[in-house]
C-alpha positions as CSV (number, residue, x, y, z in Angstrom):
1,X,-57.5,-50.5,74.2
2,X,-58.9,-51.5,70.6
3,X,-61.6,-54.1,71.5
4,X,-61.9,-56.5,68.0
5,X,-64.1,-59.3,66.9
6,X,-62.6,-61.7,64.9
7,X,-64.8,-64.4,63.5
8,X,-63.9,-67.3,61.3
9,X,-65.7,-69.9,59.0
10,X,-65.6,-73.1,60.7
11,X,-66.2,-75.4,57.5
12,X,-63.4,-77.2,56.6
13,X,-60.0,-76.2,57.9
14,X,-58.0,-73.2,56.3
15,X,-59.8,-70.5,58.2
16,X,-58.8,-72.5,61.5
17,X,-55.3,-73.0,61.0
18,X,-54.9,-69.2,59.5
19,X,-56.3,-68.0,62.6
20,X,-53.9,-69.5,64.8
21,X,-51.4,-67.5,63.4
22,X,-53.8,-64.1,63.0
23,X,-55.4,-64.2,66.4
24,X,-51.9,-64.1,68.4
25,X,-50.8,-61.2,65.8
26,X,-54.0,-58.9,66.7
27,X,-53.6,-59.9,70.7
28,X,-50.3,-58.0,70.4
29,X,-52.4,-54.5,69.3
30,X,-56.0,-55.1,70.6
31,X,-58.2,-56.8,72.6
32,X,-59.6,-60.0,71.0
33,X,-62.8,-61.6,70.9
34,X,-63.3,-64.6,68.6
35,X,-66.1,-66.1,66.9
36,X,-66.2,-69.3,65.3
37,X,-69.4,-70.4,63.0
38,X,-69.8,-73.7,61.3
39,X,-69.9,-77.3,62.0
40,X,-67.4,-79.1,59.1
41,X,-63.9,-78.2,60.9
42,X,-61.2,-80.4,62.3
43,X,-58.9,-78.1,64.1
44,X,-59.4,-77.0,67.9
45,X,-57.8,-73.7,68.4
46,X,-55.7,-72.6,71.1
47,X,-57.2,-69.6,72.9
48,X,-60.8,-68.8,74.2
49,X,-63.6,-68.4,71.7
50,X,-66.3,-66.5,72.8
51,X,-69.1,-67.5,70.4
52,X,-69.8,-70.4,68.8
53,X,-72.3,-70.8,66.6
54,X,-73.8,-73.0,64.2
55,X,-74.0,-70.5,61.2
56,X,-74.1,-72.1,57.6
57,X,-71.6,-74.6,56.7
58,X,-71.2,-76.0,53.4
59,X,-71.2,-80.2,53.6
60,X,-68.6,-81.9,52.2
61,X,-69.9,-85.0,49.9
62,X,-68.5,-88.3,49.5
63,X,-67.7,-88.5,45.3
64,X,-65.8,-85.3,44.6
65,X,-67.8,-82.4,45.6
66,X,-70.0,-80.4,48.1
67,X,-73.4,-82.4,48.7
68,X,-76.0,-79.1,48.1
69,X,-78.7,-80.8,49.3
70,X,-77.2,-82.2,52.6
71,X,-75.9,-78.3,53.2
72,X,-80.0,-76.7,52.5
73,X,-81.2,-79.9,54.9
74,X,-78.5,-78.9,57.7
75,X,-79.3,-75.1,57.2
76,X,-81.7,-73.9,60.2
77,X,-82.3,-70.6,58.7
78,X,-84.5,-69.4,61.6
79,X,-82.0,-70.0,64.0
80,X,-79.2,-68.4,61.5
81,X,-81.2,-65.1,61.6
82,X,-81.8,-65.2,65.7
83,X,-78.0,-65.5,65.5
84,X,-77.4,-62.3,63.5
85,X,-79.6,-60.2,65.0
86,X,-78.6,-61.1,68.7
87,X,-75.1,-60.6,68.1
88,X,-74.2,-57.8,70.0
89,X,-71.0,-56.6,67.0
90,X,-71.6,-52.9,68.1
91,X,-70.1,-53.0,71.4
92,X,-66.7,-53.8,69.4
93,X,-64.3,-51.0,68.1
94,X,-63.7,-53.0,64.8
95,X,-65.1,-56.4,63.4
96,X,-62.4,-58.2,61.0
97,X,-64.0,-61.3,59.1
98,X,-62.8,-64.2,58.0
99,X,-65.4,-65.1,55.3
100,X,-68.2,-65.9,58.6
101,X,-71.6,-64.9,57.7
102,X,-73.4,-64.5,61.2
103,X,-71.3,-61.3,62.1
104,X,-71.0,-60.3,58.7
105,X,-75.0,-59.8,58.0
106,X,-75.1,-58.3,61.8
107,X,-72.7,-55.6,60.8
108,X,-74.6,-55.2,57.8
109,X,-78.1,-55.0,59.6
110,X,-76.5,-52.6,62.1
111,X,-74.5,-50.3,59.6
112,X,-71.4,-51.5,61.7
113,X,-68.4,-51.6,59.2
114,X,-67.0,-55.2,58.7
115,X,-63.3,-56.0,57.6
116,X,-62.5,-58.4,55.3
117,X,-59.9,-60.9,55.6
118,X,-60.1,-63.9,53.8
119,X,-58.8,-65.8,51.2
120,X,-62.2,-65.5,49.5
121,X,-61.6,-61.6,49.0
122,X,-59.1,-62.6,47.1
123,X,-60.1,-64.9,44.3
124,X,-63.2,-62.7,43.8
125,X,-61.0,-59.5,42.9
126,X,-60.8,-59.0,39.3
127,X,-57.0,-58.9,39.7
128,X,-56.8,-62.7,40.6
129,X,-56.9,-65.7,37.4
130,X,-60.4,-66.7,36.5
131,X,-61.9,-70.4,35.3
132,X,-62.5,-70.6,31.8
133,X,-66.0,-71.0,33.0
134,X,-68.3,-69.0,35.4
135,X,-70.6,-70.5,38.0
136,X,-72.8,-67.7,38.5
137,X,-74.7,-69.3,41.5
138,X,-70.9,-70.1,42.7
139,X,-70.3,-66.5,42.4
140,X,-73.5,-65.0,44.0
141,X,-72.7,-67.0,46.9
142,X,-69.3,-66.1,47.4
143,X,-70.1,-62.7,46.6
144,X,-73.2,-62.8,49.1
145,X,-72.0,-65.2,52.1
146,X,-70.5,-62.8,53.9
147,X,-70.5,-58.9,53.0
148,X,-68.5,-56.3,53.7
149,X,-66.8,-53.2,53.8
150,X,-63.7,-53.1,53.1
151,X,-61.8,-56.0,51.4
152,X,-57.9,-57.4,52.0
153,X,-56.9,-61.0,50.6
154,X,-54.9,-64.2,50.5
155,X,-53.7,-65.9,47.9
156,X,-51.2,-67.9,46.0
157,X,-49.4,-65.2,44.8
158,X,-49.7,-61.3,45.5
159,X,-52.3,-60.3,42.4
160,X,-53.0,-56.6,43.6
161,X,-52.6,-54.0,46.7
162,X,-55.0,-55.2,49.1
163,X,-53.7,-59.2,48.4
164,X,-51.2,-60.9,50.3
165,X,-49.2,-64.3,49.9
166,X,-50.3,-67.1,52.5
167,X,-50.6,-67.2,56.1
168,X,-48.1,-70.1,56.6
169,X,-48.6,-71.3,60.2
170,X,-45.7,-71.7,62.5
171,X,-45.9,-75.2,62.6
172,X,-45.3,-75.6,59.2
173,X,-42.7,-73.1,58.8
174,X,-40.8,-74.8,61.6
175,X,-41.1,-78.4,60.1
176,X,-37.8,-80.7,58.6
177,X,-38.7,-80.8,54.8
178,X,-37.4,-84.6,53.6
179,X,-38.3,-87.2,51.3
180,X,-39.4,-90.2,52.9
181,X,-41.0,-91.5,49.4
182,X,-44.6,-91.4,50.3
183,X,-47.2,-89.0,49.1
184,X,-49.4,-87.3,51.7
185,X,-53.6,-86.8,50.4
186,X,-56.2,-85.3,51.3
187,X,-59.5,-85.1,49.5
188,X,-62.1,-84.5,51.9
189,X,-64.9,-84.4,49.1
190,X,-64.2,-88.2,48.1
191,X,-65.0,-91.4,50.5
192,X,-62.1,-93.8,51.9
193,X,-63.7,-96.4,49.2
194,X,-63.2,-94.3,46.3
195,X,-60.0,-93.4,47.1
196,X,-58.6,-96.7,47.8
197,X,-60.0,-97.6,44.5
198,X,-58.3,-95.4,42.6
199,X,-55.3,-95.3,44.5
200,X,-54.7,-98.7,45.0
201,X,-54.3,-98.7,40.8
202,X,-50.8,-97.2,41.7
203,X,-49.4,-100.2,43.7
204,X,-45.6,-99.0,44.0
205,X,-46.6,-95.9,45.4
206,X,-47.2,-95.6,49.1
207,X,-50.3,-93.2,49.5
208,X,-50.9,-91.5,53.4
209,X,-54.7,-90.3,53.1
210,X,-55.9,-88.2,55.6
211,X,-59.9,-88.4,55.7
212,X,-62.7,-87.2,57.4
213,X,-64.7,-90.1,56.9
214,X,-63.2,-92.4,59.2
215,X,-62.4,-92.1,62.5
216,X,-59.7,-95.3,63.2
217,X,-56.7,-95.7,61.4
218,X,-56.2,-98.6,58.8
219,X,-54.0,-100.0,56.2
220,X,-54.8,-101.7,52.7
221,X,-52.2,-102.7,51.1
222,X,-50.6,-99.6,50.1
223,X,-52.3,-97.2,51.1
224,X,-52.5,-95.9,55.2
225,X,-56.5,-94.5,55.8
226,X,-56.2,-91.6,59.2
227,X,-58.4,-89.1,60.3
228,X,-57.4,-85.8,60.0
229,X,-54.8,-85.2,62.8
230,X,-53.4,-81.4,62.7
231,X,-49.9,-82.0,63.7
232,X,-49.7,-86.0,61.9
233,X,-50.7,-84.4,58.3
234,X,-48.2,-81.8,58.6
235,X,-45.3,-84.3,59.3
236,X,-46.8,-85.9,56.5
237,X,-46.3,-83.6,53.7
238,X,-43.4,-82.3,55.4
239,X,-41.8,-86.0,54.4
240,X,-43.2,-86.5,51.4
241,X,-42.3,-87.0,47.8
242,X,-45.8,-84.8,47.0
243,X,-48.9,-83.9,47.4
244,X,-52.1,-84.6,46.4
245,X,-55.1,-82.7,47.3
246,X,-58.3,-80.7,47.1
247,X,-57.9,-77.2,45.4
248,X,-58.9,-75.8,48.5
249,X,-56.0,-72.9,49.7
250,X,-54.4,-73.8,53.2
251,X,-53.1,-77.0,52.1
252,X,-51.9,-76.2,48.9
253,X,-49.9,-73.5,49.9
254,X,-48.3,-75.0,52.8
255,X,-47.3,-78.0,50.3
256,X,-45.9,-75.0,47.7
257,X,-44.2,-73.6,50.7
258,X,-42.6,-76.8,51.9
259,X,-41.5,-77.3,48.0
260,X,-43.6,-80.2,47.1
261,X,-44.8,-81.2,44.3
262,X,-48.4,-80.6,44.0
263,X,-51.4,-82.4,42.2
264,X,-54.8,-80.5,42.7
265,X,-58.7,-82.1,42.1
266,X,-61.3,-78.7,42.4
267,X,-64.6,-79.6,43.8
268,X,-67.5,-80.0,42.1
269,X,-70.1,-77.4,43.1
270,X,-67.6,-75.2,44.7
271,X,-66.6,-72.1,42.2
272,X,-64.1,-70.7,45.0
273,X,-61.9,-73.9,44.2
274,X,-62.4,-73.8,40.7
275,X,-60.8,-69.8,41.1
276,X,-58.2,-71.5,42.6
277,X,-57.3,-74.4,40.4
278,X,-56.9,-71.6,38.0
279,X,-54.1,-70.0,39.6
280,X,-52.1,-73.2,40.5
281,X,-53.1,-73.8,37.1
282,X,-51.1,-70.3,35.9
283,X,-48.4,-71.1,38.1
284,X,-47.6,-74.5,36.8
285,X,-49.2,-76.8,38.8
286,X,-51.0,-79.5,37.4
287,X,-55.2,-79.5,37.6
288,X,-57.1,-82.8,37.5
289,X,-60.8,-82.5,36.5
290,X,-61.8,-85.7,38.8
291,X,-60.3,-88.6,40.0
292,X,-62.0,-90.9,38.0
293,X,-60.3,-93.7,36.2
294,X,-60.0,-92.1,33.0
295,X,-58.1,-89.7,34.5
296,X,-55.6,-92.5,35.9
297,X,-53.0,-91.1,33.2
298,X,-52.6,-87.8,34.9
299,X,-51.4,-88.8,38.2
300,X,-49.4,-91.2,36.6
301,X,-47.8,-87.9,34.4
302,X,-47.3,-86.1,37.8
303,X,-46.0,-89.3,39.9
304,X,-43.0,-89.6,37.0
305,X,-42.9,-86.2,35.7
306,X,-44.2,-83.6,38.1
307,X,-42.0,-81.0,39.9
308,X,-42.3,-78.5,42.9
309,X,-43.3,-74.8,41.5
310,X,-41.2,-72.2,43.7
311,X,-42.6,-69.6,45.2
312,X,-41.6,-66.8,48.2
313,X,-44.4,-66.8,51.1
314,X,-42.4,-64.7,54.1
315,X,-43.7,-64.3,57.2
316,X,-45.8,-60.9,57.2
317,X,-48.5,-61.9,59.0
318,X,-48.3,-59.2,62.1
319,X,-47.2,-56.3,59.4
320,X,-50.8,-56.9,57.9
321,X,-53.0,-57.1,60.8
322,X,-51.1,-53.7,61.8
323,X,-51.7,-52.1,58.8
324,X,-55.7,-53.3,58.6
325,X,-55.8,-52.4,62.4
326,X,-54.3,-48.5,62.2
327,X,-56.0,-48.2,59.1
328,X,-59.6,-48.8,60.2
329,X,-60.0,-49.0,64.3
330,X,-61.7,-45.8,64.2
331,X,-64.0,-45.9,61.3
332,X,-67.7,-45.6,62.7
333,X,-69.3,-46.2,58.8
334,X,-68.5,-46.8,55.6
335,X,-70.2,-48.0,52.2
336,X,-71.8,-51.2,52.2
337,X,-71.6,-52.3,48.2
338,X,-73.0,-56.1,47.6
339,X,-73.9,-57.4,44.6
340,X,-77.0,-58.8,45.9
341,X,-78.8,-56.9,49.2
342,X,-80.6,-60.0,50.8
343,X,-82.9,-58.8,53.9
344,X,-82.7,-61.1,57.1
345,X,-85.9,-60.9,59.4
């Protein structure tokens, strides 16, 4: 049987929740080990993982964006390359990646081809919208983080061939959509302070934040402060009047998929959000630079005005991982093309 390694990003809390959808769907044709590197998620999968390692996460700040510094000061490099050089990728028939550097470089060092699947390969085709600005560090990053050879997508809408619609979990497919009149948010790059701040400005409006900055619930005055609970936050937008958020992907398309109204705040210093604010952006939904006070205006707009954009995100996810999986189980080598070759020693 078709032995596969399947390795995830562990910052934040898309790739998580995609893979507990993928990782049944490749079970069903192969033999699965997974690999999870990172140190910002939320989510504990259900099924075995076989490596975990500390790889390079990105750390989120607390005013709107990723904190650079605290993610070069959290790096151990040395460790990051003992990592990809002890991992042993060539015992596996096929390596499929979701956007996880340490066995990404190790298939590169070993000439062991290395399957993309990622939202990531998907905002960096040239099919997919583009910001009317380029980060060009943001882009050798994303293009560098973590090669490979072959490249299928995810994203908000099916741009070319090799790019798909969501990965809506089965949790959220499954949920009761209702109105309950609140509005669900989460904005992991901004402190509970800030947000209360701005949010509280909005006093009729009852605001459920989900953070990752504190650890007990609490309530002030309008507004209901909980960590980041999986199944909690999905009942949450599932009953709310909208959603505010990150322009991150997992969470906005589950919202879109539910058929809420959606209000999106890119990071700063993350280009692979600003790719994706301009898609929302092309499909209607509304794109706030910040949430700083002078901005107070647009969420008012959206609170009054805004709608939910439709869209069609079937469930496909097994007819993909088939496809990748019969396409590429027997390929031995293929052509490494980076735009950037970085040696690891």
């Amino acid at each position: 049987m078709t032995k596969i390694l399947y390795a995830i990003q562990g910052t934040g809390n898309g790739h998580l929740s995609r893979a507990m959808d993928v990782v049944p769907c490749l079970e069903k044709v192969a033999e699965v080990d997974v690999l999870i590197s990172g140190i910002q998620g939320d989510l504990i999968l259900p099924f075995p993982i076989a490596y975990k390692l500390r790889g390079l996460s990105f750390i989120f700040g607390k005013s709107g964006g990723v904190n650079l510094w605290k993610t070069l000061m959290k790096a151990n490099l040395r460790k990051l390359a003992k990592s990809i050089n002890s991992l042993p990728v060539e015992k596996y028939d096929l390596v499929i990646n979701d956007f996880e550097p340490v066995s990404a470089w190790a298939c590169y060092l070993k000439n062991k081809p290395c399957i993309a699947l990622s939202h990531q390969s998907a905002v960096l085709s040239a099919a997919s919208p583009k910001p009317l600005h380029t980060d060009m560090i943001g882009k050798l990053i994303l293009n560098n983080y973590a090669p490979s050879s072959a490249k299928y997508g995810f994203h908000f809408a099916p741009y070319s061939e090799n790019i798909f619609t969501p990965v809506i979990r089965r949790e959220v497919r499954e949920q009761q959509i209702s109105d309950k009149g609140h509005y669900t948010v989460y904005l992991p790059a901004y402190d509970d302070d800030r947000l209360i701040k701005q949010l509280s400005r909005f006093s009729d409006i009852r605001w459920q934040v989900f953070s990752k900055h504190n650890k007990k619930p609490r309530d002030i005055k309008n507004i209901t402060i909980r960590p980041v609970e999986s199944e909690k936050f999905i009942k949450s937008m599932a009953a709310s009047a909208g959603v505010l958020c990150g322009a991150g992907f997992e969470t906005p398309a589950e919202a879109l998929f539910m058929g809420k109204k959606l209000l999106v705040i890119p990071m700063k210093n993350q280009y692979e959000q600003h790719l994706n604010a301009a898609a929302l952006r092309s499909m209607g939904v509304p794109v706030m630079k910040s949430l700083k006070s002078k901005y107070e205006a647009d969420i008012s707009d959206w609170l009054l005005n805004g709608s939910p954009v439709p869209v069609n995100y079937p469930d496909n996810t097994q007819e993909i991982v088939n496809t990748i999986v019969a396409k590429h189980r027997f390929d031995s080598q293929m052509d490494w093309t980076i735009d950037n070759q970085i040696e690891i020693t």
